[in-house]
C-alpha positions, 0 to 999 in steps of 0.5 A: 478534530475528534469525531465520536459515533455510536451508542456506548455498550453496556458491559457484559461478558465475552467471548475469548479471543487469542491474544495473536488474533486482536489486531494492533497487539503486540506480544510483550516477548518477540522472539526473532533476532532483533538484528533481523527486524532491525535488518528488515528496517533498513532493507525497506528503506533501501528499497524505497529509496530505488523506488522513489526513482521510478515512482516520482517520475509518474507525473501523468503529463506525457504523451497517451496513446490514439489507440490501445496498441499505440499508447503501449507501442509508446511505453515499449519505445520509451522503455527501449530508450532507456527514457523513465520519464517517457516510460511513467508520463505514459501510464493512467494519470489517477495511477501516476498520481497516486504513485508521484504522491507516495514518492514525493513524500517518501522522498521528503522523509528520506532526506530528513533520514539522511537517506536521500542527499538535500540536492536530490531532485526526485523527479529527475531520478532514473531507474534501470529499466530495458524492453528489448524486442516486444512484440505484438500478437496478430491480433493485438487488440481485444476491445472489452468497452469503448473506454478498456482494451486489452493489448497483447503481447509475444515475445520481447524481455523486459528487465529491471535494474536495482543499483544502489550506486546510481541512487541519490544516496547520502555517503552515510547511507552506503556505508550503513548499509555496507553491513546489510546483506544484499541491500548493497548490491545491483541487482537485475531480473528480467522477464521473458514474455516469449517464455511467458506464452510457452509456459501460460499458452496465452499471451500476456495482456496489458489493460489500457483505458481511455481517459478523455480522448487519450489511451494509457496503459493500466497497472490497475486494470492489468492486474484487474483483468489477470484476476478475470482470466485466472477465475474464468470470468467475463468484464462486467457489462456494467460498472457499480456507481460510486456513492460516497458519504456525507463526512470522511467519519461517515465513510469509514463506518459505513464501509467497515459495516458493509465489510463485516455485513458482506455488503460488497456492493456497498464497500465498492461505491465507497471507494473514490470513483477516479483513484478507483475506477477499476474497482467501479468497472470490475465490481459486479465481477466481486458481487457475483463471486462473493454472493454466494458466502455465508454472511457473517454474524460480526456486527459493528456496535462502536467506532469512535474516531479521531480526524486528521488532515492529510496532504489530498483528504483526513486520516481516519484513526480508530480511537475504541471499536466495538464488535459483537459476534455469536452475541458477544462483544469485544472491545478495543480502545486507545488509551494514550500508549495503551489499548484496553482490550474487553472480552468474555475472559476479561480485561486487560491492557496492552502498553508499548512500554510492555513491547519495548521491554519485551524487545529489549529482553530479546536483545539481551538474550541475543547478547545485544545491549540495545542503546538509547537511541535503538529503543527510541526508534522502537518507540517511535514507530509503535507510538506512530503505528498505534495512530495507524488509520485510514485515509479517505478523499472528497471528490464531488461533494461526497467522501471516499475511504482511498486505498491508495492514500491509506498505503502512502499513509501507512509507510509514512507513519512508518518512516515518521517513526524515524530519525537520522540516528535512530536509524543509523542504531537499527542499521548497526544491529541489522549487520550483526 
């Protein structure tokens, strides 16, 4: 279904914008090799394949913690015994959702690219990954709430194993991307936390959070709380409460207004107060360090939108977006396979076939004759990235914008873009 909101604008002159600056527009010459976007393609499709192996597993369905320091004693453990599985149960359930989410379409498109073998279970997949020797600091834990505590950790190496062979690759795959620099190798990176300390003088800190009686160590709150160490900052003492909108429309175009407005507070309580609850906890952290910016004087005028349903809540696509700044206006809006772009220096239309031209050109200047089936790839995902939106979920009532959900959907629409032979041309070109 469509949805349209907004007054239509009068037309009046504009300021001028560079072409680079308006996003979705491509310009009509790309110059890079295309054997390097096309390498690019496949390495992205190789490293996902890799990760799928560690996202599926994170089903949320394990065994948490009784306390901070256990639930990461248990992720050490599983980690120490090779157990994946065991490894991802462990972690936040909202977490290990949104990532099994992501891997179990990933996995679907995979195998319809003929990537991923038809009999990969993608939930019995494994990954490399080896703690050896984690150790606590004397005093492990620092409890900033009653439901979030930050584990520390000494010493101990954590290493990562990425090989292609141990993946549930089709034969076809590996010898497409034999041609592939590096795509075709094992490779390992391993961190040492003692160095860490020596280097940082601090220990490293995993965040964990309570979810009902239970602890589970957070990549979210992880990265939340690194972010507060790094600015000086204390947690907040108190969380910014979720309030969602009465549409999946509706709550696009208030966050995109509050996010040109400033409004940080505002962006913050339109996000999903399960998938985001990081966000909620660690908001009025934002607020106070953004409160002293310039508000901007960008103003939304315009979002018409088109909705789609998704596999969890809608994909929201913008179909024209009008914005005025210094009291002009520019506008952008979808026309079929073309956008029509308004600004003070006038009107003009940006087509894929105009892109399309302009990789072929680059190609042939490259001494690269691109074949039917390369270009139909090409066409395939700027068709698919020209519906690029943004995902939003319902959770008690009220509609949320999903960053989670808008990333899963951004790399599908991406993947969707693909088929079996296309991708087997852009392999070709990616080795030359």
């Amino acid at each position: 279904m469509s949805s349209t909101e907004g007054n239509q604008p009068p037309e009046v002159p504009e300021t001028g914008v560079p072409e680079s600056a308006v996003p979705g527009i491509v310009e009509p010459r790309p110059r890079r090799r295309t054997g390097l976007v096309a390498g690019a393609i496949v390495g992205v499709l190789a490293l996902v394949g890799g990760g799928v192996a560690l996202a599926v597993a994170m089903q949320g369905s394990g065994a948490p913690g009784s306390s901070p320091q256990s639930a990461v004693s248990g992720l050490v453990e599983a980690l120490n015994k090779n157990d994946t599985v065991g490894v991802l149960d462990r972690v936040h359930p909202a977490e290990a959702k949104a990532f099994r989410d992501l891997a179990l379409t990933s996995a679907a498109e995979m195998k319809r690219l003929e990537v991923l073998r038809a009999d990969a279970d993608a939930l019995r997949m494994s990954s490399g990954v080896k703690a050896e020797e984690v150790g606590f600091d004397a005093e492990p834990e620092e409890r900033i709430t009653d439901r979030i505590s930050v584990v520390k950790l000494v010493k101990g190496r954590v290493s990562m194993t990425d090989d292609p062979a141990q993946t549930p690759y089709t034969e076809k795959f590996l010898k497409l991307i034999e041609g592939v620099p590096g795509a075709s190798v094992t490779q390992t990176s391993t961190v040492d936390i003692a160095d860490v300390v020596r280097r940082t003088g601090k220990p490293v800190r995993i965040a964990t959070v309570k979810v009902g009686d239970a602890w589970y160590p957070s990549l979210y709150y992880s990265v939340a709380d690194f972010v507060l160490q790094l600015t000086g900052r204390s947690w907040p003492k108190e969380t910014i409460p979720a309030v969602g909108a009465a549409t999946p429309e509706q709550a696009v175009r208030e966050l995109v207004t509050a996010a040109v407005d400033g409004n940080t507070r505002r962006v913050i309580e339109l996000l999903p107060p399960t998938e985001m609850a990081v966000a909620h906890d660690i908001g009025n952290a934002l607020v106070v360090q953004l409160s002293g910016e310039v508000p901007s004087d960008t103003k939304l005028v315009e979002l018409q939108t088109e909705t789609k349903d998704i596999p969890g809540g809608k994909r929201i696509s913008p179909r024209k977006i009008v914005l005025e700044t210094g009291g002009t206006r520019i506008s952008l809006a979808r026309d079929g396979d073309c956008v029509n772009i308004d600004t003070s220096e006038g009107k003009r239309v940006a087509c894929l076939d105009q892109m399309l031209a302009g990789v072929e050109e680059a190609a042939a200047e490259d001494g690269v004759q691109l074949s039917e089936a390369a270009l139909r790839a090409f066409q395939g995902i700027g068709r698919n990235l020209l519906d690029i939106g943004v995902a939003t979920v319902e959770e008690n009532g009220k509609h949320y914008l999903s960053p989670t959900g808008t990333i899963n959907e951004l790399f599908l629409t991406f993947l969707r873009g693909l088929d079996a032979k296309s991708l087997a041309e852009l392999t070709q070109l990616g080795g030359r």
